[in-house]
Backbone as a chain_set.jsonl record, in Angstrom:
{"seq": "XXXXXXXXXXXXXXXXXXXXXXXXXXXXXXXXXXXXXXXXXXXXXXXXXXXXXXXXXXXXXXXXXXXXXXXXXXXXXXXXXXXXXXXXXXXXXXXXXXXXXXXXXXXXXXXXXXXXXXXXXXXXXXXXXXXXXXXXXXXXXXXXXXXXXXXXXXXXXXXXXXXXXXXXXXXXXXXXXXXXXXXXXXXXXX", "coords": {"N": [[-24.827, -6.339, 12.915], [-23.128, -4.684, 10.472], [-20.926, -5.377, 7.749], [-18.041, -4.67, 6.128], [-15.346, -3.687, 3.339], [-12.687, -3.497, 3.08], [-9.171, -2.469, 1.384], [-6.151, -4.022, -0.218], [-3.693, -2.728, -1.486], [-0.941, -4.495, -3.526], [2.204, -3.719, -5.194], [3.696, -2.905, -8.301], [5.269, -0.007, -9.711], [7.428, 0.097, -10.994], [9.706, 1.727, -10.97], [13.382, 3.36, -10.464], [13.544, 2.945, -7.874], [12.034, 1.414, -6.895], [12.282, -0.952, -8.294], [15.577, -1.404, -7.351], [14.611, -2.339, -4.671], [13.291, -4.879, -5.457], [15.146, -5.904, -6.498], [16.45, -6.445, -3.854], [14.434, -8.108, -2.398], [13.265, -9.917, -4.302], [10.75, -10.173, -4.84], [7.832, -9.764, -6.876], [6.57, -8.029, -6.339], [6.601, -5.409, -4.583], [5.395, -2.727, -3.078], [3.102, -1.433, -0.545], [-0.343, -0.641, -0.221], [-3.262, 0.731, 1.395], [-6.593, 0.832, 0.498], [-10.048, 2.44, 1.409], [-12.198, 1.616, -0.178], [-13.688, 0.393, -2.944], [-13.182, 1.194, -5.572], [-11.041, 2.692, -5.292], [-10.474, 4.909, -4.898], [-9.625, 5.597, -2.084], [-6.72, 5.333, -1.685], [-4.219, 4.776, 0.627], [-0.712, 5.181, 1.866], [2.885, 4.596, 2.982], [5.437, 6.643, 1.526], [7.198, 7.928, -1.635], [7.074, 11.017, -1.909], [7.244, 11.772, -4.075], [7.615, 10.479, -7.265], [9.736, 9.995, -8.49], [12.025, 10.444, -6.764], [13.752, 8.983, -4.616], [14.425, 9.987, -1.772], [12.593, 12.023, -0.594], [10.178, 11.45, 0.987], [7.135, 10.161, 2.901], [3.774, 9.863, 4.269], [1.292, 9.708, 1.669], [-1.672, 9.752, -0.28], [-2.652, 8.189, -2.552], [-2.69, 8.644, -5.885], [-4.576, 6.825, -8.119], [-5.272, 6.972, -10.474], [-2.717, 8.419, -11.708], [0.165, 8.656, -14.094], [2.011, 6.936, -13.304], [1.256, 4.813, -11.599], [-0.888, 4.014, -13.366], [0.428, 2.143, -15.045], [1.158, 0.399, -13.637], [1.725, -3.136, -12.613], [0.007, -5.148, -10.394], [-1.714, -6.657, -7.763], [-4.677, -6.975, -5.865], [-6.434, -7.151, -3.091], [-8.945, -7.988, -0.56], [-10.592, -7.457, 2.541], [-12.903, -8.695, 4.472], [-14.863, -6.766, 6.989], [-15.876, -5.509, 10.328], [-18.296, -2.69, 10.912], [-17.42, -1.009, 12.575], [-14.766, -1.552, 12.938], [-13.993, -0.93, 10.606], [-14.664, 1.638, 10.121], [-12.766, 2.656, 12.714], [-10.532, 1.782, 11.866], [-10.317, 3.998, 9.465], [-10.091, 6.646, 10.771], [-7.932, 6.104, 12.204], [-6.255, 6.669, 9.845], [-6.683, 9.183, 9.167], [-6.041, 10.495, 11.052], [-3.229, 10.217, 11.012], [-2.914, 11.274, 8.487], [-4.195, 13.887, 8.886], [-1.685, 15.303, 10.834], [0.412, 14.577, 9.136], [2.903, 16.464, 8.572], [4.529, 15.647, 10.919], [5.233, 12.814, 10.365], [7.232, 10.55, 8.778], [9.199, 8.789, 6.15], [10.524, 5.88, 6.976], [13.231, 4.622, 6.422], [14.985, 4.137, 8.066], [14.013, 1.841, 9.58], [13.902, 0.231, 7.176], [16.183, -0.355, 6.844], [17.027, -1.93, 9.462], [15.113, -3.938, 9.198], [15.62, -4.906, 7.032], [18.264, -6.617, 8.038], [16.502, -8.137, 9.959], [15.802, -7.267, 12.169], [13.861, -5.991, 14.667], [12.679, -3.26, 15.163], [11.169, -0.054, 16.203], [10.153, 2.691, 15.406], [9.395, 6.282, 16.379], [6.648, 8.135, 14.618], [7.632, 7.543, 12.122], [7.404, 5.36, 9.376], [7.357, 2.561, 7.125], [6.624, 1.693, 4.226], [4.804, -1.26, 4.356], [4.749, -1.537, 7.112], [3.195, 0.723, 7.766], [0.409, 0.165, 7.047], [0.073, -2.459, 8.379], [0.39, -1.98, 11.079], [-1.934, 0.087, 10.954], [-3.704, -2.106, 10.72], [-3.241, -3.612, 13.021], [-3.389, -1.937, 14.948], [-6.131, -1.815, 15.143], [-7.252, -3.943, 15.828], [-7.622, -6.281, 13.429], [-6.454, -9.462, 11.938], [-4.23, -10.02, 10.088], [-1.857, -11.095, 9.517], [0.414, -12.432, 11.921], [2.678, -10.95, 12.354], [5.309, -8.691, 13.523], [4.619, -5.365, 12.506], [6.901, -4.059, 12.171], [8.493, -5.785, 11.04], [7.294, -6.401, 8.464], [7.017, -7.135, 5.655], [5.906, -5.925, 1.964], [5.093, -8.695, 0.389], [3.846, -10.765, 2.404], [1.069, -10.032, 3.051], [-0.087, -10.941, 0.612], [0.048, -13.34, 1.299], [-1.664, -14.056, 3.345], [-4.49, -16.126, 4.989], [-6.734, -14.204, 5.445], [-6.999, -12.757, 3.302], [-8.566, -11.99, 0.66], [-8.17, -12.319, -2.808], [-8.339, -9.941, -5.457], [-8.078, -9.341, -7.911], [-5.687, -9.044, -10.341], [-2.729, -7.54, -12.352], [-2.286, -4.953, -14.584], [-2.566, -1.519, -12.913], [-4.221, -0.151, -14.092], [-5.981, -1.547, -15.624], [-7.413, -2.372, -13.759], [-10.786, -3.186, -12.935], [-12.595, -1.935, -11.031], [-11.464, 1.254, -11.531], [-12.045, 4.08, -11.49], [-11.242, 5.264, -13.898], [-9.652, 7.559, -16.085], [-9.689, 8.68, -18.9], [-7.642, 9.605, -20.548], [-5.119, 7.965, -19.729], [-6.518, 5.269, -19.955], [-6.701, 5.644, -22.787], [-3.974, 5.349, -23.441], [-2.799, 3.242, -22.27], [-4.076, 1.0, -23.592], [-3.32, 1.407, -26.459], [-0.601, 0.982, -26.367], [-0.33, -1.388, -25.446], [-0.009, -2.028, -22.914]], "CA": [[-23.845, -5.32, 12.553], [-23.095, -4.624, 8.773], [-19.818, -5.599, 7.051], [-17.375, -3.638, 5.229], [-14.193, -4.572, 3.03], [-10.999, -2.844, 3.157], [-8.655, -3.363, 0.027], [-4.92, -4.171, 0.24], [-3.128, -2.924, -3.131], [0.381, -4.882, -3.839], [2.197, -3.255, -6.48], [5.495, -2.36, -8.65], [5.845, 1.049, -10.311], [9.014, 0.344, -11.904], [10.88, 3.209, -10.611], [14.481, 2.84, -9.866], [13.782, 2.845, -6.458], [11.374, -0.302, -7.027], [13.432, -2.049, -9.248], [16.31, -2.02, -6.258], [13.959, -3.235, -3.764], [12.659, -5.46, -6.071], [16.503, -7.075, -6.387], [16.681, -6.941, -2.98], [13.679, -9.091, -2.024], [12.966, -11.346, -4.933], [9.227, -10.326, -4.792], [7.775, -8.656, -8.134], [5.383, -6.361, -5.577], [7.163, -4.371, -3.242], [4.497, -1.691, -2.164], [1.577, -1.948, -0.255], [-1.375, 0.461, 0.492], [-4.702, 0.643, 2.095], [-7.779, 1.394, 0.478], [-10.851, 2.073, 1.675], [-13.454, 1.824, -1.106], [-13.107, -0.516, -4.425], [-12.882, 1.705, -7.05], [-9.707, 3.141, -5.141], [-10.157, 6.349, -4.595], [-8.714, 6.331, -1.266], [-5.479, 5.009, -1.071], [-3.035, 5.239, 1.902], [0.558, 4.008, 2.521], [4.186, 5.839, 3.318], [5.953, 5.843, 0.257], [7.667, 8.911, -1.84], [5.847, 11.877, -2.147], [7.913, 12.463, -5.678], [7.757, 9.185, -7.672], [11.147, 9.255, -9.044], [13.209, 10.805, -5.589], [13.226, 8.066, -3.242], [14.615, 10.399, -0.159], [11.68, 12.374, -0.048], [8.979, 10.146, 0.948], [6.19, 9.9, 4.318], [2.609, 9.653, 4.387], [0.926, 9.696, 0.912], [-2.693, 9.52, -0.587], [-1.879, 7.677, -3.922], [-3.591, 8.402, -7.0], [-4.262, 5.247, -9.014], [-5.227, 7.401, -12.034], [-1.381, 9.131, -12.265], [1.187, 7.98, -15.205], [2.93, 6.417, -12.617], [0.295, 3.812, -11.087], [-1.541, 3.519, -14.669], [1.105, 1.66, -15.599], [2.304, -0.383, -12.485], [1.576, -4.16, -12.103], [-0.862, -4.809, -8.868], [-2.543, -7.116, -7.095], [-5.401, -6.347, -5.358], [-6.962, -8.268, -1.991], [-9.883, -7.474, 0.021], [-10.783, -8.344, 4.07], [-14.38, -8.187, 5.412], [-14.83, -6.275, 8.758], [-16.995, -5.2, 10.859], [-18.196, -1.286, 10.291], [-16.825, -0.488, 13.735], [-13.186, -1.854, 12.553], [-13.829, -0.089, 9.129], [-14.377, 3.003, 10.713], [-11.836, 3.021, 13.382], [-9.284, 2.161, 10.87], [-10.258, 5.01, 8.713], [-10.102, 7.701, 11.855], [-6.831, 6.212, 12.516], [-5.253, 6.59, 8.826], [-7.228, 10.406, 8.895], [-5.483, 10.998, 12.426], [-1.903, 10.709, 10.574], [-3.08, 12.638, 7.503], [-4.124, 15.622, 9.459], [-0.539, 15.057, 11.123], [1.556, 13.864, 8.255], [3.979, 17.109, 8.29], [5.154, 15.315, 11.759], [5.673, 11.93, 10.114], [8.717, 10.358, 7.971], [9.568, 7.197, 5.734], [11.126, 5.194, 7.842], [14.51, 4.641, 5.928], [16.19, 3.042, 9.028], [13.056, 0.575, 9.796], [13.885, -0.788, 6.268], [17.939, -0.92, 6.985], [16.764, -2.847, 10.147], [13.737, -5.221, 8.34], [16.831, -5.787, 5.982], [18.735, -7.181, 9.382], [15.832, -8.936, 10.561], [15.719, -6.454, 13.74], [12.402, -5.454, 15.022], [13.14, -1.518, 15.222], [10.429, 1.056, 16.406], [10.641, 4.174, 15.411], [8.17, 6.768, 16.33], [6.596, 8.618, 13.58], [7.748, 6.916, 10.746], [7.046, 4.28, 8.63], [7.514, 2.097, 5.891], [4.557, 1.18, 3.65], [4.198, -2.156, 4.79], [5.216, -1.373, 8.302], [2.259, 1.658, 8.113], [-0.419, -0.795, 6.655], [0.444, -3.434, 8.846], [0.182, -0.895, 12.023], [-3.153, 0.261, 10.792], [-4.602, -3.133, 11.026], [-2.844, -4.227, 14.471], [-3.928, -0.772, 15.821], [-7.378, -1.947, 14.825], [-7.458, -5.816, 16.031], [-7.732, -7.057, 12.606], [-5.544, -9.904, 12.603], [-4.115, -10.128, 8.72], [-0.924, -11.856, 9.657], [0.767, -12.578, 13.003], [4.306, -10.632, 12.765], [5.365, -7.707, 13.911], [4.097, -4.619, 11.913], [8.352, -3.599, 12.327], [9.19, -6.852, 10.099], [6.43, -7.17, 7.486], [7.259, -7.188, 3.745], [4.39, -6.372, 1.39], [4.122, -9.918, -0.031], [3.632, -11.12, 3.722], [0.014, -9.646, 2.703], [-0.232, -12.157, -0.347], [-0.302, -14.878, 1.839], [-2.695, -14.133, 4.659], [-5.851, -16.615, 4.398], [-7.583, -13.553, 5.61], [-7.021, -11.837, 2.248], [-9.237, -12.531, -0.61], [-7.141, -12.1, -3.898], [-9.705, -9.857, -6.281], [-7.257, -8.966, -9.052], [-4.227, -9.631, -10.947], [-2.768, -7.124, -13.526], [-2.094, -3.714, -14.239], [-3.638, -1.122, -12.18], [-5.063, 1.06, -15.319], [-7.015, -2.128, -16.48], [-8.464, -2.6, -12.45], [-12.171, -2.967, -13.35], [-13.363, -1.004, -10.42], [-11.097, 2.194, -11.34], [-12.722, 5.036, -12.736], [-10.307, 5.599, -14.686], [-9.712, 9.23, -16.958], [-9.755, 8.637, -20.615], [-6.343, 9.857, -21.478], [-4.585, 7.128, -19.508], [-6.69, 4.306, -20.471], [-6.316, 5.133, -24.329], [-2.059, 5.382, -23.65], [-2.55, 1.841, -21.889], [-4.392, 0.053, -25.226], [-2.389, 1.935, -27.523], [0.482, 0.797, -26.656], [0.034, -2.719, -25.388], [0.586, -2.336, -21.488]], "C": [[-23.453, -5.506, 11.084], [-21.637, -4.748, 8.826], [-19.671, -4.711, 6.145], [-16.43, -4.47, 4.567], [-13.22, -3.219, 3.309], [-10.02, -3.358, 2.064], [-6.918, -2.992, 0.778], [-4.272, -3.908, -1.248], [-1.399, -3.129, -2.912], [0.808, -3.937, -5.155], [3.331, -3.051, -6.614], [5.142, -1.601, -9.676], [6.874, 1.064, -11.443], [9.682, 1.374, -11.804], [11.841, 2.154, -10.488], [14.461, 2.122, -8.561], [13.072, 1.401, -6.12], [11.848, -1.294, -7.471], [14.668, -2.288, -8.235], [15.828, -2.759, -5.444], [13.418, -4.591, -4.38], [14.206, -6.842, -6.089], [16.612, -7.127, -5.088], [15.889, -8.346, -2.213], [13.274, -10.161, -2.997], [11.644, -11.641, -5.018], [9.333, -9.246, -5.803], [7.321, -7.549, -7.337], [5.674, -6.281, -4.831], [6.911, -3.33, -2.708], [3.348, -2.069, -2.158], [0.96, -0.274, -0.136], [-2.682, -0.066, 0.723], [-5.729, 1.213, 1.448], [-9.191, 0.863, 1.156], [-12.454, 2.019, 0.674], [-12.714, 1.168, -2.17], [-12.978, -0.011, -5.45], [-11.604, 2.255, -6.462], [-9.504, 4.297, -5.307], [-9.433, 6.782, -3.633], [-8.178, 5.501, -0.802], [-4.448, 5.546, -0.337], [-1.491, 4.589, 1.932], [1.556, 5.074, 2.68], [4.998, 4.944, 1.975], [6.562, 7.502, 0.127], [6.617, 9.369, -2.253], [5.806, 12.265, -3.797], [8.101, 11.183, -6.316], [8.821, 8.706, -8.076], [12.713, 10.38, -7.637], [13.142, 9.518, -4.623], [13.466, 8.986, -1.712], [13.977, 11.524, 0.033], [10.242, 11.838, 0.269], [8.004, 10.546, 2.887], [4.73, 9.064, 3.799], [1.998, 10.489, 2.828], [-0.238, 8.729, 0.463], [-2.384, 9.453, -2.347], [-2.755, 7.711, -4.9], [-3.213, 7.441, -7.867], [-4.701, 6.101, -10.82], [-3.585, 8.669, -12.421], [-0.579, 8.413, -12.917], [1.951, 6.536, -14.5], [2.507, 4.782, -12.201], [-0.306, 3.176, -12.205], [-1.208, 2.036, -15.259], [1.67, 0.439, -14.742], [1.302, -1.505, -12.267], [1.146, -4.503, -10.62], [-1.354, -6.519, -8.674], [-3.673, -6.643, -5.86], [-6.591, -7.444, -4.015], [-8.175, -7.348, -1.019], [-9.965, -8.074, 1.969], [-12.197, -7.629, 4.218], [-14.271, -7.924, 6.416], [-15.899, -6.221, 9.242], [-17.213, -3.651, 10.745], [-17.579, -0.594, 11.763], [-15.064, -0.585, 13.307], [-13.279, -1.029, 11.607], [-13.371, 1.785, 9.98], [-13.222, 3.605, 11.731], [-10.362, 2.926, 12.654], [-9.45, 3.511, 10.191], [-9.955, 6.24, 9.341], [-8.847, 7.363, 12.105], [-5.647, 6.45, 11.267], [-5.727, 8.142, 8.729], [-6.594, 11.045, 10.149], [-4.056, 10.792, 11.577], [-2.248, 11.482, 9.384], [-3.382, 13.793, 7.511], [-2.297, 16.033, 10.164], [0.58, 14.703, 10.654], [2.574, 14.711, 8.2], [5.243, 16.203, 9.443], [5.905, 13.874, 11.836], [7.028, 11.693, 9.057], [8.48, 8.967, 7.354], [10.99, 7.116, 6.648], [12.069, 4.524, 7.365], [15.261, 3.639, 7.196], [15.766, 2.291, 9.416], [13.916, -0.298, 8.668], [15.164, -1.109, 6.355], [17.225, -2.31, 8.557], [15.86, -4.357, 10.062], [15.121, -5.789, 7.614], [17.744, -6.844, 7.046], [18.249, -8.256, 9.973], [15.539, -8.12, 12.388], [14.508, -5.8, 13.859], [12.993, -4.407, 15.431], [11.604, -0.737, 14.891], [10.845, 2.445, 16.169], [9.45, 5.206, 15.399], [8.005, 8.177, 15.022], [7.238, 8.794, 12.676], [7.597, 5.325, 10.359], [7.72, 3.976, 7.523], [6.73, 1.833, 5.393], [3.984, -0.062, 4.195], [3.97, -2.25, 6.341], [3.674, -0.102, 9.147], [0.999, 0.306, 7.734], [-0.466, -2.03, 7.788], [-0.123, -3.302, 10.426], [-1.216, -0.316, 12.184], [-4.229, -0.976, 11.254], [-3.971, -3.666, 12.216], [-3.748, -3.501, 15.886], [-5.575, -1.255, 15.657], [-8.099, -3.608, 15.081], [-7.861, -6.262, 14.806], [-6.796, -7.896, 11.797], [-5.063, -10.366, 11.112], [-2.928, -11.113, 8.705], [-0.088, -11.487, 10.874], [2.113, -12.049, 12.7], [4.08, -9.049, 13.053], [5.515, -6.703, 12.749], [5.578, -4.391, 11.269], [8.478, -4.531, 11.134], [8.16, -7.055, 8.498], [6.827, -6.333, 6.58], [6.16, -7.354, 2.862], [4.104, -8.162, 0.809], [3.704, -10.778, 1.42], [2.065, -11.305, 3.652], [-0.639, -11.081, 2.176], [-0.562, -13.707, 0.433], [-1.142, -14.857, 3.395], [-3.796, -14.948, 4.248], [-6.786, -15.526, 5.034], [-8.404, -12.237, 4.689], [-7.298, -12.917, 1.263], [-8.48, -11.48, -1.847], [-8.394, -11.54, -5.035], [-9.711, -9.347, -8.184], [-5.845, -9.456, -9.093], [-3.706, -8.741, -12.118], [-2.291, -5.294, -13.504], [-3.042, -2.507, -13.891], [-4.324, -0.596, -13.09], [-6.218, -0.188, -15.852], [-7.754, -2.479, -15.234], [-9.816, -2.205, -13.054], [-13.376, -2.156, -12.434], [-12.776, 0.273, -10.75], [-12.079, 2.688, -12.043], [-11.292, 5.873, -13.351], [-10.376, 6.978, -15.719], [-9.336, 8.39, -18.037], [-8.391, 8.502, -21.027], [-5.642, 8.473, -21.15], [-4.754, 5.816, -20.072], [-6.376, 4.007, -22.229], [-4.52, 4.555, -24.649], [-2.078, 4.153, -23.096], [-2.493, 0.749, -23.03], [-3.919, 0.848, -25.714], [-1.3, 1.193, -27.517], [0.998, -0.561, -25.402], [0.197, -3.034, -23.599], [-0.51, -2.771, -20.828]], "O": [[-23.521, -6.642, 10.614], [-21.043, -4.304, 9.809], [-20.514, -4.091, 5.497], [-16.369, -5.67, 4.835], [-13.464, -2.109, 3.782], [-10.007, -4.562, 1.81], [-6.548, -2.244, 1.683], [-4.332, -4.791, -2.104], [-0.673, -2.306, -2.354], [-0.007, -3.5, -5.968], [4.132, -2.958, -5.684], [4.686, -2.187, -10.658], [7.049, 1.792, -12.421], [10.26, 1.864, -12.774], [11.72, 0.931, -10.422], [15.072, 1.113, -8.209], [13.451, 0.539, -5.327], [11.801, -2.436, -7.014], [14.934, -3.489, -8.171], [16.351, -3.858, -5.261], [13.098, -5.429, -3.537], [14.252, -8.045, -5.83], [17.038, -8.261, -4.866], [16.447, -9.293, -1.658], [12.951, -11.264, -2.556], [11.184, -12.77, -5.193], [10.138, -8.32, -5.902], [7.59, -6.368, -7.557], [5.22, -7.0, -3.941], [7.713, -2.773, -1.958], [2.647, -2.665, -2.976], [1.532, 0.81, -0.019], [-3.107, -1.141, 0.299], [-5.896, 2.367, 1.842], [-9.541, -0.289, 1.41], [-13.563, 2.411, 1.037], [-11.502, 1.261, -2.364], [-12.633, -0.7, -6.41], [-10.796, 2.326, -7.388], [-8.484, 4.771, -5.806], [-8.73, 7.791, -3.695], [-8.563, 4.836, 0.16], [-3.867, 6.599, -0.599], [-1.361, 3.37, 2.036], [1.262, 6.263, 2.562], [5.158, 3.786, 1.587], [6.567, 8.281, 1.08], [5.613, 8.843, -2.733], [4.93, 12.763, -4.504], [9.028, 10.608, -5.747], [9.109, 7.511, -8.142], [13.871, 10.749, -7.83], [12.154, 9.369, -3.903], [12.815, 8.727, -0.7], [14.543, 12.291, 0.813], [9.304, 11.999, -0.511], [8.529, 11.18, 3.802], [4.64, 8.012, 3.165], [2.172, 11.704, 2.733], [-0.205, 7.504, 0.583], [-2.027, 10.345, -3.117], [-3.648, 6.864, -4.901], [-2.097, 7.165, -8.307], [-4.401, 5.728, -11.954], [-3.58, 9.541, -13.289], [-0.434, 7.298, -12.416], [2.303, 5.484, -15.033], [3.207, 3.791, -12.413], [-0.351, 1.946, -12.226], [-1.94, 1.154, -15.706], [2.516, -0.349, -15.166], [0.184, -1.217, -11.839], [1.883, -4.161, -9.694], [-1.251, -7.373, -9.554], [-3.268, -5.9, -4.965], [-7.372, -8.329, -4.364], [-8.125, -6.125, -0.897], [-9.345, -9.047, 2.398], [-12.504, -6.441, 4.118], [-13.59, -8.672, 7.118], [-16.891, -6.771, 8.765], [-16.151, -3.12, 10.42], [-17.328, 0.609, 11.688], [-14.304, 0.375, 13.435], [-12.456, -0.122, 11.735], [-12.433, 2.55, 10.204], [-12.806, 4.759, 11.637], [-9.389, 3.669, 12.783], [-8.501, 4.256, 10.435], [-9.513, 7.089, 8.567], [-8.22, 8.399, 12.33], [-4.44, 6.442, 11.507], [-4.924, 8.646, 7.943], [-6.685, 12.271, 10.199], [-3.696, 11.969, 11.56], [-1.69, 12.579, 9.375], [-3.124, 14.659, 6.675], [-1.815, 17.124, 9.858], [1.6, 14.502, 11.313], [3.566, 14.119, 7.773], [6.426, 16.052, 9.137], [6.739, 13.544, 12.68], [7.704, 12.636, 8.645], [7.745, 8.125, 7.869], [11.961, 7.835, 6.887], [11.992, 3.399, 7.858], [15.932, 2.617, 7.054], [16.571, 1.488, 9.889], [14.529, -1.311, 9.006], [15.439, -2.233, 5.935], [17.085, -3.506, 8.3], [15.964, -5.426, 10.664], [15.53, -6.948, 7.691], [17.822, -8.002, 6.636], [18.926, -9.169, 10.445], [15.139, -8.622, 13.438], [14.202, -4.983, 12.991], [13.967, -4.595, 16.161], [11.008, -0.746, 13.813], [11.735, 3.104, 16.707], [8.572, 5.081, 14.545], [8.897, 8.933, 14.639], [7.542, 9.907, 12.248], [7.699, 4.352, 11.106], [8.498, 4.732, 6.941], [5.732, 1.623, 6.084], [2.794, -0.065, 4.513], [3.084, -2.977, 6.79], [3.28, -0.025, 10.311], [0.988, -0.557, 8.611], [-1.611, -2.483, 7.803], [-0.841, -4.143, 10.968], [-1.709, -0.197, 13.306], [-5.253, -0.849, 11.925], [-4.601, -4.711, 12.373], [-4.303, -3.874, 16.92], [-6.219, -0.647, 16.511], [-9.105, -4.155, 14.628], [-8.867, -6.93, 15.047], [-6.218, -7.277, 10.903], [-5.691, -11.39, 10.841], [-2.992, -11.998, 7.851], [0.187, -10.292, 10.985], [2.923, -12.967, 12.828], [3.063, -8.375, 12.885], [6.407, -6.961, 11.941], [5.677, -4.477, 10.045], [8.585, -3.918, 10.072], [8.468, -7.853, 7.612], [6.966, -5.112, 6.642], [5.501, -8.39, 2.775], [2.998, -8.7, 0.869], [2.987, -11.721, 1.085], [1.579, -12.37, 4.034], [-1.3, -11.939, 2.76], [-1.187, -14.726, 0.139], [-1.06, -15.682, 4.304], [-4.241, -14.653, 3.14], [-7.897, -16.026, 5.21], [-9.333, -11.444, 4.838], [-6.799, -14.014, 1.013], [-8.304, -10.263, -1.788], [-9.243, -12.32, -5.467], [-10.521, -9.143, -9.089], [-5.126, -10.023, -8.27], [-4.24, -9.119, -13.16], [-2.04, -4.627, -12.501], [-4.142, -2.415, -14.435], [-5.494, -0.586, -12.709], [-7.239, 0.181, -16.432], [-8.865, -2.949, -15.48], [-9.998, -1.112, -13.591], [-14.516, -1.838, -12.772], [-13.575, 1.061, -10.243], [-12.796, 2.157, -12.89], [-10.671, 6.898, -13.071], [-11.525, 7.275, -16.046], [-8.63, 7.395, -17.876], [-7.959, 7.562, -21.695], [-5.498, 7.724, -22.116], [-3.833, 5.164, -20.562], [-6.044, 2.98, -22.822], [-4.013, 3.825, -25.501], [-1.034, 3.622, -23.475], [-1.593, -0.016, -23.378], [-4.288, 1.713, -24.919], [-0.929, 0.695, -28.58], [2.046, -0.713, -24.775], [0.484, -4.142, -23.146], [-0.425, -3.112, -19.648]]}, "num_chains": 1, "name": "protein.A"}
């Protein structure tokens, strides 16, 4: 049976809304997402749909070439599967994206994660809480807690995640990156 990877992108934006979470937890990278392919074309996680509203937010396919990401400090981790896991993850992150009007960020997961209270809530998420969910739903066993409680750096420390970057996402050496962004990166030092 052939092997696949699956990528795990950590990351901070620097929005407001990152920069609070960011004082709250004491971790620089406080969003996760799922890609499935290394240049990062297709990233998944529940996050805001509007980069600088935080209380409109769900299920979002994240472009790594927008102002926003260009610019945002990452880490980047990989897991080998099997192409049966690959695939059934991908059918199950394409089964909420045909369905995403019916989903939500999960706003009262993260008051409860803040608590320490394992809190279900159906159709919604939090990014790490969707990511987390994806790979449980899929027996691939990244770290033993409950999907409800996990905090992206939780990720960071799985020995099942290979660490394949460090840096900001615009200089990621698999992106294909658009021109304009990369010149506004070296220009001006970021």
């Amino acid at each position: 049976m052939s092997k696949r990877y699956i990528y795990i992108l950590l990351s901070d934006t620097g929005t407001l809304f990152a920069k609070l979470i960011r004082f709250y937890t004491r971790k620089p990278l406080n969003h996760v997402s799922i890609s499935f392919d290394k240049e990062l074309n297709e990233v998944y996680s529940f996050g805001r749909k509007r980069p600088h509203n935080p209380f409109l937010g769900g299920f979002v396919n994240e472009d790594m070439n927008s102002f926003i990401f260009q610019r945002a400090n990452c880490e980047v981790y990989r897991c080998e599967i099997s192409e049966e896991d690959y695939l059934n993850m991908k059918r199950k992150v394409m089964e909420i994206a045909l369905e995403q009007e019916k989903y939500k960020y999960n706003i009262l997961g993260m008051v409860a994660l803040m608590l320490r209270l394992d809190y279900d809530r159906k159709y919604a998420f939090f990014c790490s809480q969707f990511v987390a969910t994806v790979l449980k739903e899929c027996q691939v066993p990244i770290v033993s807690k409950s999907p409800n409680l996990m905090q992206p750096y939780h990720f960071s420390t799985s020995h099942y995640l290979e660490k394949v970057y460090a840096g900001k996402v615009g200089y990621y050496p698999e992106l294909e990156k658009l021109e304009p962004y990369s010149i506004y990166l070296k220009s001006n030092h970021l």
